[in-house]
C-alpha positions in Angstrom: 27.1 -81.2 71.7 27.4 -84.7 70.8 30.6 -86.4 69.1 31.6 -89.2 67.4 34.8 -90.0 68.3 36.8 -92.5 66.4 40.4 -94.1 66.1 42.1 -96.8 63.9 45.7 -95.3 64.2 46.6 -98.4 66.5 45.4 -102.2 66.8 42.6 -100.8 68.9 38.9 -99.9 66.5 37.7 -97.5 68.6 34.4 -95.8 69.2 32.4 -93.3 71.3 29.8 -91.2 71.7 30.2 -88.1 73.6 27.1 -85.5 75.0 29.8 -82.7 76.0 29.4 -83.8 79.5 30.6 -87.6 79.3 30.6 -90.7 77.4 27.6 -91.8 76.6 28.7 -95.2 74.8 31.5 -97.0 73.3 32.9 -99.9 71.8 36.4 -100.9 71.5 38.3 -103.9 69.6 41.6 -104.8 69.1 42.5 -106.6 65.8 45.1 -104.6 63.5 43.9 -106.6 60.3 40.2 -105.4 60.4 40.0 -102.1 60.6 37.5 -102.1 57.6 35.6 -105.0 58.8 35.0 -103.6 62.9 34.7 -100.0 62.2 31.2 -99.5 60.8 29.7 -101.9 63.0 30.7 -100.0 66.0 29.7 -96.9 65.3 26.3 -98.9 64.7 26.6 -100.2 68.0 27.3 -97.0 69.6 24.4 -95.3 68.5 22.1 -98.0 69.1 23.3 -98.1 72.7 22.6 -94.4 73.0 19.4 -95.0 71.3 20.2 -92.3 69.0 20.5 -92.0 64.8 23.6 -90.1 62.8 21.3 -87.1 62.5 21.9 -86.2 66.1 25.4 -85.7 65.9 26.7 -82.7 65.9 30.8 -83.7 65.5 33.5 -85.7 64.3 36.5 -86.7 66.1 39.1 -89.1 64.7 42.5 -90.3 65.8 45.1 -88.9 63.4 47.7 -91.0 64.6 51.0 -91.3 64.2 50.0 -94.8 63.1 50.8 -97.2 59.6 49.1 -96.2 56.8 46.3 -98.6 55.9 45.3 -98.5 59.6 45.2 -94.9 59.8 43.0 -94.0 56.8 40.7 -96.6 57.7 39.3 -94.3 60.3 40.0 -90.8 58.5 38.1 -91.8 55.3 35.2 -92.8 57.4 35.2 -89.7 59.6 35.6 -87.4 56.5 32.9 -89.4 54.7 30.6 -89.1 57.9 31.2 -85.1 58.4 30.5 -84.2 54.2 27.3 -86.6 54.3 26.2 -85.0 57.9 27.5 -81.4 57.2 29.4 -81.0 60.7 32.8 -80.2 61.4 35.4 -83.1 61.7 38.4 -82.7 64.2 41.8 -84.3 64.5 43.2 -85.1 68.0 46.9 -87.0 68.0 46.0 -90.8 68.9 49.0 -90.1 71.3 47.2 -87.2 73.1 44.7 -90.0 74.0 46.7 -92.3 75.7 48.5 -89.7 77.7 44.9 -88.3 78.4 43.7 -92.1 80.2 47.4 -92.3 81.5 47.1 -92.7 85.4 51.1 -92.3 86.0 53.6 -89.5 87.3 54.1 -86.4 85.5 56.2 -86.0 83.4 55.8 -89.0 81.6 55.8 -90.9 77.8 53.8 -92.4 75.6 54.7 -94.8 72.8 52.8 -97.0 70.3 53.9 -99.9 68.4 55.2 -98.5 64.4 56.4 -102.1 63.9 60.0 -102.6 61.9 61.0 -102.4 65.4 60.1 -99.0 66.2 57.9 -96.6 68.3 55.8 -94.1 68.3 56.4 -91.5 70.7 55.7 -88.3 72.4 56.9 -86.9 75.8 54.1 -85.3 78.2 54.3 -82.7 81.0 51.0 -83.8 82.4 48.0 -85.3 80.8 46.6 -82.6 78.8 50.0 -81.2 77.8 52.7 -82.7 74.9 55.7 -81.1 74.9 57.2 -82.4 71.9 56.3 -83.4 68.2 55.1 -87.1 67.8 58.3 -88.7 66.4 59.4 -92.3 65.4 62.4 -93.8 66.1 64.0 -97.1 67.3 63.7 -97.4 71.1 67.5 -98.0 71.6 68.1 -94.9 69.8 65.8 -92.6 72.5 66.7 -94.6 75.9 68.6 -91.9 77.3 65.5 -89.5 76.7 62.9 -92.0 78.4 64.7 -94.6 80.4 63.5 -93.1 84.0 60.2 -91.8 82.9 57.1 -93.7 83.5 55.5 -94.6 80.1 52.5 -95.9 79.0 51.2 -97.4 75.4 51.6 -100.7 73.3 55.2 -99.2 72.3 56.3 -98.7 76.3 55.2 -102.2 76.8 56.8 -104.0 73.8 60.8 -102.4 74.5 60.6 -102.8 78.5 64.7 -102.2 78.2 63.9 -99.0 77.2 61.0 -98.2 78.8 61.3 -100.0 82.2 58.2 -97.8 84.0 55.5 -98.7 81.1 51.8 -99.0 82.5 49.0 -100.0 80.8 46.6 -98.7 79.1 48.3 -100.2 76.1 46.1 -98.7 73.7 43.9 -96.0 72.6 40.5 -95.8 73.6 37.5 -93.1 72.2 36.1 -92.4 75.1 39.2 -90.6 75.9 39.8 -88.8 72.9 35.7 -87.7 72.9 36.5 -86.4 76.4 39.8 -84.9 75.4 38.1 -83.4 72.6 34.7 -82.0 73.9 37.1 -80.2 77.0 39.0 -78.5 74.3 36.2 -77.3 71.9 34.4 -76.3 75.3 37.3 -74.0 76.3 37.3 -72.6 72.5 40.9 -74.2 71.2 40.5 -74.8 67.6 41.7 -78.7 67.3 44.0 -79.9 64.1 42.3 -81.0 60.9 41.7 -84.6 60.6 45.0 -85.0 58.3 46.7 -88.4 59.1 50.3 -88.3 60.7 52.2 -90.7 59.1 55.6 -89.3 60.7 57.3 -91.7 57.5 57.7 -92.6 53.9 55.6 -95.7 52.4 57.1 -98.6 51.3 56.8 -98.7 47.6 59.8 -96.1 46.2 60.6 -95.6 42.8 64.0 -97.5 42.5 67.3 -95.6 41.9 69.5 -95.9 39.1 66.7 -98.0 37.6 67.4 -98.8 33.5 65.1 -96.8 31.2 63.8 -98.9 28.3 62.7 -96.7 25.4 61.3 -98.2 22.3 63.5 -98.1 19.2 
């Protein structure tokens, strides 16, 4: 086994390489405006620190998020583009599975990212390999009650400490974690989600309503 992991669902470009034992390499940087820019290059750097060429890879893991959009897709179009050119399979894992999977709190416990407009990201954890509910988004005042005495971790936890007053680092998502999460999975045989983005929201642009039709006489 040895995966590609990648994730551009948060500020974080992240990269690893993964042997099915352990990490092998990795490269992360945080910048949320150059996604495009970071991405490529670091999967460069990866494999030249491993000494090894795409033709050795046998998978592809990217983040699916929840995450914005332009962010998000970043990653998935290059992991798509990577698995059809290769011919190897491409797996999802939630970029919020990550997190929880490098958190070093008490169980049970929370993860949130930043979704900006002044909300989060989140997902509630029993331990570190085990969500127990859908990632959602919603304003932190909205879900204090749900997280207020829970310890927390991620970018989200950190940036609403009213609502999340036991946030921990790490603040965001590394690959290494998500290669590990994912090469534990496929090694006890679960069949990981496709690499479909979770956007959790609607874009920006809407058609207007009650908008004037102009016809042509």
């Amino acid at each position: 086994m040895l995966l590609l992991a990648l994730d551009t669902a948060t500020p974080a470009v992240t990269v690893a390489l993964h042997d099915g034992t352990t990490v092998i390499a990795s490269s992360s940087q945080v910048d949320a405006r150059r996604h495009g820019e970071l991405l490529l290059p670091a999967v460069d750097r990866v494999l030249a620190e491993a000494g090894l060429g795409l033709d050795a890879l046998t998978g592809i893991v990217a983040g699916i998020g929840p995450g914005p959009y332009t962010g998000l897709r970043v990653g998935l179009m290059t992991a798509d583009t990577f698995g059809l050119a290769l011919g190897i399979p491409v797996h999802g894992v939630c970029t919020l599975d990550g997190l929880a999977y490098a958190a070093d709190v008490a169980d049970p416990f929370v993860v949130a990212t930043d979704a900006r407009r002044k909300e989060v990201y989140w997902a509630r954890y029993a331990d570190s390999r085990t969500r127990v509910t859908d990632p959602a988004v919603d304003r932190p005042a909205d879900i204090a009650d749900e997280v207020r005495d829970l310890p927390a971790v991620g970018a989200g936890a950190l940036l609403y400490p009213d609502t999340f007053p036991k946030a921990h680092e790490p603040e965001h998502v590394s690959a290494a974690a998500l290669a590990s999460l994912a090469a534990e999975r496929l090694a006890a045989g679960e069949e990981l989600p496709a690499p479909r983005p979770l956007y959790l929201r609607r874009p920006d642009a809407q058609v207007p309503k009650n908008y004037k039709v102009v016809t042509p006489k």
